[in-house]
C-alpha positions in Angstrom: -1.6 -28.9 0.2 -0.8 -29.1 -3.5 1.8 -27.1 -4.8 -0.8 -25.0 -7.0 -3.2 -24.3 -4.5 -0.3 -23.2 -2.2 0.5 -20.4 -5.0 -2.5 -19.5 -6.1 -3.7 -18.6 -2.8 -0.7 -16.8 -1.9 -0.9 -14.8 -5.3 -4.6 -14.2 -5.3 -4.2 -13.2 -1.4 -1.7 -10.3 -2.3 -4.3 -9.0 -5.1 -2.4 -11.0 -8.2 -3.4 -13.3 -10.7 -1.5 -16.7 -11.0 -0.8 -17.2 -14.8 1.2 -20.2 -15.0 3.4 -22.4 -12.9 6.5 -24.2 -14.6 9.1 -26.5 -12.6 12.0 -26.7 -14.6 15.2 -29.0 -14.1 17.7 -28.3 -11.9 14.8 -27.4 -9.4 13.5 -24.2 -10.6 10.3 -23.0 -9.9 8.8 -20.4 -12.6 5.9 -18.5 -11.7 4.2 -16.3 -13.7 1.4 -13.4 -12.3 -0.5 -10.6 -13.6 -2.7 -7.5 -12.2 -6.1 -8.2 -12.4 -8.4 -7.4 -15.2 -12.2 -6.0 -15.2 -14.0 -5.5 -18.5 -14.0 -2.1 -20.2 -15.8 0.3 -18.2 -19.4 1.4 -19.6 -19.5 3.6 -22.7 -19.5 7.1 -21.7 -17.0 6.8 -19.0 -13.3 7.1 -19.6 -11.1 4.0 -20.0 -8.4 2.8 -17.3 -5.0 2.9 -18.3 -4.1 -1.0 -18.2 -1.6 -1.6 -15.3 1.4 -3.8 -15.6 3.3 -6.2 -13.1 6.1 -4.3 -11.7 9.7 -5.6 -10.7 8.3 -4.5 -7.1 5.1 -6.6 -7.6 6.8 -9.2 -7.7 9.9 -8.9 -5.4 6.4 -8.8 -3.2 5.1 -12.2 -4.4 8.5 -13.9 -4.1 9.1 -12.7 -0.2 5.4 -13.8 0.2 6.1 -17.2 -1.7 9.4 -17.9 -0.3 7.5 -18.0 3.3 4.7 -20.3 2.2 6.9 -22.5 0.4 9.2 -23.3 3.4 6.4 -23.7 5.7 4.7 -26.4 3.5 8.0 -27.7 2.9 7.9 -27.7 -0.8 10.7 -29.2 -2.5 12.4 -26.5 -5.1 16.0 -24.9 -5.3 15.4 -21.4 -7.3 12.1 -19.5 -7.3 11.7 -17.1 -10.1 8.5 -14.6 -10.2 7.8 -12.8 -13.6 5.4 -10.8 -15.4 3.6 -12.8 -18.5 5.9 -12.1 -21.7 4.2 -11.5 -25.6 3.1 -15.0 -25.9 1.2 -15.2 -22.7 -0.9 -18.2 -21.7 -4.7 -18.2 -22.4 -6.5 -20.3 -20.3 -10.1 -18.9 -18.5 -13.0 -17.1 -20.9 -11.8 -13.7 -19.1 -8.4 -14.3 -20.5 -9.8 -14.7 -23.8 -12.2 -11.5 -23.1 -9.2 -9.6 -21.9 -8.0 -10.3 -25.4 -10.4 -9.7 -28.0 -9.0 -8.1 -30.9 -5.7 -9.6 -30.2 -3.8 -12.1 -32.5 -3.3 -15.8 -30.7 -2.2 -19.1 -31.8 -4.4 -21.8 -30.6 -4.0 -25.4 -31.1 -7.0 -28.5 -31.0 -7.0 -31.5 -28.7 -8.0 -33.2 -32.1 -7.5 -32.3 -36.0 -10.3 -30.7 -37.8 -11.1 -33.8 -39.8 -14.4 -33.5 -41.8 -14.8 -30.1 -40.0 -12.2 -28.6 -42.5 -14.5 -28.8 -45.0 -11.8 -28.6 -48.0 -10.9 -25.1 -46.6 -7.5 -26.2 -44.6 -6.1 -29.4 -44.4 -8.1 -32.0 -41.9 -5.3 -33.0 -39.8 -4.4 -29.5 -39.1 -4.4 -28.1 -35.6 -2.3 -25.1 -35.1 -4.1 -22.1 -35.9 -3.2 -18.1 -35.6 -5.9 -15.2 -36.0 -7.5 -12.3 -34.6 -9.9 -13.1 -31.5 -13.7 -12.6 -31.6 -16.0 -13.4 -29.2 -19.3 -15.1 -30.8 -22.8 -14.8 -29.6 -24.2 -18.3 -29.8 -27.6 -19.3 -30.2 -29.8 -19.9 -26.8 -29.8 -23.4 -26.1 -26.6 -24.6 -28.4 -24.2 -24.4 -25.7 -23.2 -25.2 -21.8 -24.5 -22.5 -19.7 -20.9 -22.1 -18.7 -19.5 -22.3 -21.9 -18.8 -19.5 -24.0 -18.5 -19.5 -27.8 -14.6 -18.1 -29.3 -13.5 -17.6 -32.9 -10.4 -16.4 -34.4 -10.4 -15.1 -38.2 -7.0 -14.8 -40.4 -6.0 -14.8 -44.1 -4.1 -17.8 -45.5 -2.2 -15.7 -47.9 0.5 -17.6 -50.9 4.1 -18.0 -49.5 6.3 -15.5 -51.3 9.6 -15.3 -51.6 12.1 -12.6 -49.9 12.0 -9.5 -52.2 9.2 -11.2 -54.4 6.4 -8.2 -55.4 3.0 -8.8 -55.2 0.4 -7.8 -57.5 -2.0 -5.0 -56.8 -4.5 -7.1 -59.4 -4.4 -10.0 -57.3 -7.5 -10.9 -55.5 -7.3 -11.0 -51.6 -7.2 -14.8 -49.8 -10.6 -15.4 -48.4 -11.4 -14.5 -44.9 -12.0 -17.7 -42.6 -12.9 -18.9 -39.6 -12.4 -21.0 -36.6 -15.1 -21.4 -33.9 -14.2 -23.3 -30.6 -15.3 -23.3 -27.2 -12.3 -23.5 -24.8 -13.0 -27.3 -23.9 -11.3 -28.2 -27.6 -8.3 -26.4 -27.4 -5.1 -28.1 -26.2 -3.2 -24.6 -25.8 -4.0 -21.0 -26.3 -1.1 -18.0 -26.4 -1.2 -14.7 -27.6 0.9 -14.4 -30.8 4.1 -13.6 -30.2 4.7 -10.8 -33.3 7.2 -8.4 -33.3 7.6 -5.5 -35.3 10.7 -4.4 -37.3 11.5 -2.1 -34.2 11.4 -4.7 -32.1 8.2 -3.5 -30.4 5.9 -6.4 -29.5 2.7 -5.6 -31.3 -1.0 -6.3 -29.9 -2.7 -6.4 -32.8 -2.0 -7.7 -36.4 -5.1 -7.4 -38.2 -4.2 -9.8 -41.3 -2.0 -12.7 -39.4 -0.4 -15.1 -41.8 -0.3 -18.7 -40.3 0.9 -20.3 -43.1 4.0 -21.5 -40.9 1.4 -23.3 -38.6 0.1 -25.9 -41.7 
């Protein structure tokens, strides 16, 4: 049995979701899980407190892991189980549903080319924005595909201490459509506040580091 189907059905069996799997040198085997998710429940009823792996959780899935690993006699010197940090992997549509309203950075399998339209370079593909989900049109996509967007400000460089105008006009809004078949990698952004407290949301990203 492939490695990957021997941890995802250990995970999944103990109620987890597998994230990520990373083998690093010096044989060390990274896995990453979380708790899973259901959508919001229905307006009128009270939200869910969202649930977070625990050091317990995954003691759990390491013992578990450990077992299958040795039985299958998978090759590895160090396993290490964690919770998924700030920049998180985004890889299914309910990750990206999970994380509507969030900030991510995305990158394209290919440039933007004509695509661009003048708006950002054409051989540009790292992107960073706030994610939307889009309703697209009956019949323009895959039945299995779902339709993604992420919208950000490209605002001027300024220097450290520089003020800026109150008369100056905003940067335009834009946006970046995609279905999850053109993106190379998706994360959520890892931003940080002055207090060192990761923040969720940052209405006004500013990818200009990303050019």
């Amino acid at each position: 049995m492939a490695l990957k189907d021997i941890v995802e059905q250990t995970v999944s069996g103990l109620g987890y979701d597998l994230v990520e799997i990373d083998r690093s040198t010096g044989g060390l085997l990274r896995i990453t899980i979380d708790l899973p998710w259901s959508p919001p429940a229905e307006s009128g009823k009270a939200e869910s407190v969202e649930q977070f792996v625990t050091v317990e959780d995954c003691e759990k899935v390491t013992r578990q892991l450990q077992y299958a690993l040795e039985v299958d006699e998978v090759d590895y010197k160090r396993l290490e189980v964690s919770s998924p940090g700030i920049d998180r992997p985004l890889r299914h549509d309910q990750d990206f549903a999970r994380f509507v309203g969030h900030v991510i950075d995305v990158t394209l399998k290919m440039p933007l080319g004509s695509a661009a339209a003048g708006q950002v370079s054409p051989t540009r593909k790292k992107f960073r924005g706030v994610l939307e989900r889009v309703e697209s049109a009956v019949g323009a996509l895959a039945p299995t595909e779902q339709a993604w967007q992420i919208v950000w400000r490209d605002e001027p460089v300024t220097k450290p201490g520089q003020r800026i105008s109150k008369k100056r006009p905003p940067a335009p809004m834009q946006a970046l459509g995609f279905v999850l078949s053109e993106l190379k990698e998706a994360r959520l952004a890892p931003i940080v506040s002055f207090k060192g407290r990761a923040q969720a949301h940052d209405p006004e990203p500013q990818p200009s580091d990303l050019n």
